[in-house]
C-alpha positions as a Markdown table, in Angstrom:
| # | Residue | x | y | z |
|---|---|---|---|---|
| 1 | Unk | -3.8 | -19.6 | -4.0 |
| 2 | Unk | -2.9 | -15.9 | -3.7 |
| 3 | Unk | 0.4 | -14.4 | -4.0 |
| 4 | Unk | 0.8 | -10.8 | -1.6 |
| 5 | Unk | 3.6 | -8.6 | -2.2 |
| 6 | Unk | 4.4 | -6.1 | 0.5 |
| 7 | Unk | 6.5 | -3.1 | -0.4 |
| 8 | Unk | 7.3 | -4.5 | -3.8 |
| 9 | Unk | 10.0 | -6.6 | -2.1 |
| 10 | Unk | 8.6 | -9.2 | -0.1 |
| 11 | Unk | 5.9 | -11.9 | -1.1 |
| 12 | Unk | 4.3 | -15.3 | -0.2 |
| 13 | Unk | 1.5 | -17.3 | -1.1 |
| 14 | Unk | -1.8 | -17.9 | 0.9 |
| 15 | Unk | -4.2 | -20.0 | 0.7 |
| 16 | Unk | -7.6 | -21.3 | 2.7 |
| 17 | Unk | -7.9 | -25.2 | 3.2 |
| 18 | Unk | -11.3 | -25.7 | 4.8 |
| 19 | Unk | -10.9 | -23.3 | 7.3 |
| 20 | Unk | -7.2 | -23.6 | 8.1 |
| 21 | Unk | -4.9 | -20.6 | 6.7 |
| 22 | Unk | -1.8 | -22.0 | 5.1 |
| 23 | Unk | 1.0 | -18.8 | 4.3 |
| 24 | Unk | 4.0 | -20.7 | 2.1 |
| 25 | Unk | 3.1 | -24.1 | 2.9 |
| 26 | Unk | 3.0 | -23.8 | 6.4 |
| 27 | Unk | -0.7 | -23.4 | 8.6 |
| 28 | Unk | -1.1 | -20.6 | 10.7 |
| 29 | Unk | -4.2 | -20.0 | 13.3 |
| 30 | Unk | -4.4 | -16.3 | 13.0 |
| 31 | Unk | -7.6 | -14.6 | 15.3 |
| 32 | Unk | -8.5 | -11.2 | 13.8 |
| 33 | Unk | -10.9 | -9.0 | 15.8 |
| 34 | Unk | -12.4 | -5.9 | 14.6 |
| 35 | Unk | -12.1 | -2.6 | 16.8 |
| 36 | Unk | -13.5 | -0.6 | 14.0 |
| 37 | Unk | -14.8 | -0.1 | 10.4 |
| 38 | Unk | -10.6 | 0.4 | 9.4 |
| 39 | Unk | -8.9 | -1.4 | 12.7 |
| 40 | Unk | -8.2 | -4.5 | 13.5 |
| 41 | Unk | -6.3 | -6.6 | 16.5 |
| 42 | Unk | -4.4 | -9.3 | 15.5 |
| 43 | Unk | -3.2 | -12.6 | 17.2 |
| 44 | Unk | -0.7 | -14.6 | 15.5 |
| 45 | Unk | 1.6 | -16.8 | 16.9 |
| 46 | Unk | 1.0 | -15.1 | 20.7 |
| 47 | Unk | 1.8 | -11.9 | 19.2 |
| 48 | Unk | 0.2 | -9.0 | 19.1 |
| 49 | Unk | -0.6 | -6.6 | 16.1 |
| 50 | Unk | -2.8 | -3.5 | 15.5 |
| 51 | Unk | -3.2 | -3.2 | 12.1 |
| 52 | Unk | -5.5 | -0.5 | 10.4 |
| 53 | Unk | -6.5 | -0.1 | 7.0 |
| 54 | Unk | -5.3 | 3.3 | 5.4 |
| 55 | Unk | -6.1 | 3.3 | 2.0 |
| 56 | Unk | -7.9 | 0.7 | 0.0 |
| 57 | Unk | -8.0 | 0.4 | -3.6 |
| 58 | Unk | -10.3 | -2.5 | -4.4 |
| 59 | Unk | -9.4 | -1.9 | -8.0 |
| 60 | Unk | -5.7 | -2.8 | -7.9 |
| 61 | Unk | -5.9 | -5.5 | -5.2 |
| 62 | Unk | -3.8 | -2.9 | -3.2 |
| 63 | Unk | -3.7 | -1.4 | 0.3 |
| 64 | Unk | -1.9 | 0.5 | 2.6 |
| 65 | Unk | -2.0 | -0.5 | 6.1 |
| 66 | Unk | -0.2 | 0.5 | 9.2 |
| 67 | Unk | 0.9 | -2.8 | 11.7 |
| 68 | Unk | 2.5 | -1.7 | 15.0 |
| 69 | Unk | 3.1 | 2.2 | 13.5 |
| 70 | Unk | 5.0 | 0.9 | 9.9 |
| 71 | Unk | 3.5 | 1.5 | 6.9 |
| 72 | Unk | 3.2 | -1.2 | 4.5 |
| 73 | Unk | 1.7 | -1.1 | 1.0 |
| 74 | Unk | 0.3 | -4.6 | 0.0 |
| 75 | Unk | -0.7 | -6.0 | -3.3 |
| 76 | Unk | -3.0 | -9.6 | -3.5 |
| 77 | Unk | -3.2 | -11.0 | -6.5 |
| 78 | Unk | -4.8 | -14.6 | -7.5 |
| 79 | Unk | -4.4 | -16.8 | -10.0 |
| 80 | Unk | -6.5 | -14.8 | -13.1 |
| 81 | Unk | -4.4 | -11.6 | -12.2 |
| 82 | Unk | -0.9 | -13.8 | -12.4 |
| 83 | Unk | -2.1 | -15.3 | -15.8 |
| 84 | Unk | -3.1 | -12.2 | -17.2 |
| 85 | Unk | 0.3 | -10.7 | -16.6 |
| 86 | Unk | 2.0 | -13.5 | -18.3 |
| 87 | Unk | 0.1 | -13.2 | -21.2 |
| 88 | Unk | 1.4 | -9.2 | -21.6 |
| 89 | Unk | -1.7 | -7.7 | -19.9 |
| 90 | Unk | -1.9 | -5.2 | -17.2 |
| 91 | Unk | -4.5 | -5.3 | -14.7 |
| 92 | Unk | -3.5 | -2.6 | -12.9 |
| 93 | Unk | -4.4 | 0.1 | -15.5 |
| 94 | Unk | -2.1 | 2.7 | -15.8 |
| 95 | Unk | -4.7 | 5.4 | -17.0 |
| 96 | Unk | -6.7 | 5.2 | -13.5 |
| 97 | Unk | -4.1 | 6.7 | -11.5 |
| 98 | Unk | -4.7 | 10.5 | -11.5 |
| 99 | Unk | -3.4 | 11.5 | -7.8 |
| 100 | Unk | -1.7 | 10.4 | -5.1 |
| 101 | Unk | -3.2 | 11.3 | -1.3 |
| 102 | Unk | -2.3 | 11.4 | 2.1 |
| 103 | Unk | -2.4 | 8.0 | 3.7 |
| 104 | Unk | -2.5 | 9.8 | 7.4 |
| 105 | Unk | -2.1 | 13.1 | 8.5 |
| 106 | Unk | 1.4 | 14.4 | 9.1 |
| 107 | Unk | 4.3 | 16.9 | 7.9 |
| 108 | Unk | 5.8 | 16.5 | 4.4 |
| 109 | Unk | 9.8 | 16.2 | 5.5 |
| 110 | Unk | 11.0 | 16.5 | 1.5 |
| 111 | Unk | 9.7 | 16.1 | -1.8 |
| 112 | Unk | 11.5 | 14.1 | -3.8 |
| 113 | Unk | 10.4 | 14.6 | -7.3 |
| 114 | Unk | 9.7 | 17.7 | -9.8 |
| 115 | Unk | 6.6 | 18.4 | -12.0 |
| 116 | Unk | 7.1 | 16.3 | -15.8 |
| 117 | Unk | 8.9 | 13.9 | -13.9 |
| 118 | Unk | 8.4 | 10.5 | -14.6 |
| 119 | Unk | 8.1 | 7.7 | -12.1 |
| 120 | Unk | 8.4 | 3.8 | -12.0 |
| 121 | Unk | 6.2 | 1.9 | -9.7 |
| 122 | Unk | 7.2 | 1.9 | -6.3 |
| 123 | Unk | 10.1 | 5.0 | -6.5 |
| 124 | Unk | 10.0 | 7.0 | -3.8 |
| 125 | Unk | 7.5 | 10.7 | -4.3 |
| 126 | Unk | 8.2 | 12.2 | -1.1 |
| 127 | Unk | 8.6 | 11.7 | 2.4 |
| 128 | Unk | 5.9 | 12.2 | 5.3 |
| 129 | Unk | 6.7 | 12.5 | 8.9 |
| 130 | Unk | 3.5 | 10.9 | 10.9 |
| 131 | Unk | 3.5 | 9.8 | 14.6 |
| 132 | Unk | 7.3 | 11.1 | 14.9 |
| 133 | Unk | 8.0 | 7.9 | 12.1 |
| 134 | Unk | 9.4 | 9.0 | 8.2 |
| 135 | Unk | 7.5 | 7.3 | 6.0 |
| 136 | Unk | 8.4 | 7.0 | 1.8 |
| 137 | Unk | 5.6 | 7.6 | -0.1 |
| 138 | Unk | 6.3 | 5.8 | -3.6 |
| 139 | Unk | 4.4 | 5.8 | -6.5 |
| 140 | Unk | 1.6 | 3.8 | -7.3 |
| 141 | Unk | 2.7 | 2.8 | -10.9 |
| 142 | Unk | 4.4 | 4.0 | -13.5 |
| 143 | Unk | 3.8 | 7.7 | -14.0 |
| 144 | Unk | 4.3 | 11.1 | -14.6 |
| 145 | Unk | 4.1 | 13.6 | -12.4 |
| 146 | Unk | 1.8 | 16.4 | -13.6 |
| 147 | Unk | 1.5 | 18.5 | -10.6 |
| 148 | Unk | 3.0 | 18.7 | -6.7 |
| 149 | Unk | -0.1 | 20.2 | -4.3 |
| 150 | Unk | 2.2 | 20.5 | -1.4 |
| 151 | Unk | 5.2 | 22.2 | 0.1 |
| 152 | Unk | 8.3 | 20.6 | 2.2 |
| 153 | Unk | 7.2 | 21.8 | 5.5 |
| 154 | Unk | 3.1 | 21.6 | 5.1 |
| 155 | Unk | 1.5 | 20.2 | 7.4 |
| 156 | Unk | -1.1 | 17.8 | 5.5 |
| 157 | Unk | -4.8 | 15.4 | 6.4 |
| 158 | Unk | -5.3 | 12.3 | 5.5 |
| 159 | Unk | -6.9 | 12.0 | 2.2 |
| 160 | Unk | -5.1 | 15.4 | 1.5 |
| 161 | Unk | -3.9 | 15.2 | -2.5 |
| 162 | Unk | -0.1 | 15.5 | -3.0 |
| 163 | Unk | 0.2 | 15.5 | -6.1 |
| 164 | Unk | -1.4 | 14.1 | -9.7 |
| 165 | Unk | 0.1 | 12.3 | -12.3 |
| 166 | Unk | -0.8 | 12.9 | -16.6 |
């Protein structure tokens, strides 16, 4: 069984029963085509979703993906990860975090933290205005900011780096 958390606020369990897809207890019949390498069409429960992959980070278990135009950041973790937390360990390590980059191109609408400043996982960094939608930026983990690369106003790519951390 695997636990996702989305946004660091919401989560729920999934697991795979011989085929069947079972998200908190009850089975759901989800058909997922692939329009691209990072874009996918999803049917679940005769809706509709266009999801693509943003940024991946196989490392972490994490993603950001876009459904429908929001941006959601998702964590997966299974069973080792969950055991290894309880036990005091990390497994997302701190140390590998060095910057933070674009997840899609847009205009950086306010920055929302200073150089030394430290962060806590998931407090909001800035705030990116893509496809007319403000999206937060937050951080990764917990951090300190070392440099900001961009200016309120810029006009940024994907993949652009915002800012590093120590």
């Amino acid at each position: 069984m695997k636990k996702v958390l989305v946004n660091d606020s919401q989560s729920f369990e999934i697991e795979e029963e011989g085929g069947a897809v079972m998200i908190d207890g009850a089975q759901v019949k989800p058909d997922l085509y692939t329009i691209s390498e990072n874009r996918y069409h999803l049917i679940l429960d005769h809706r509709g979703y266009q999801v693509e992959v943003i940024e991946k980070d196989d490392q972490a278990k994490s993603a950001v993906i876009m459904v429908n135009g929001k941006v959601y950041r998702v964590e997966l973790k299974d069973e080792k990860d969950r055991l290894l937390e309880t036990l005091g360990f990390e497994t997302n390590v701190r140390s590998s975090v060095r910057d933070l980059k674009a997840p899609m191109p847009g205009m950086v609408l306010d920055i929302l933290v200073d150089a030394g400043q430290q962060v806590k996982k998931g407090e909001q960094i800035l705030v990116l205005e893509a496809m007319k939608m403000e999206n937060l930026i937050k951080s990764p983990s917990d951090l300190i900011v070392k440099s900001i690369e961009v200016n309120k106003g810029d006009k940024i790519e994907k993949g652009q780096a915002l800012l590093y951390f120590e």
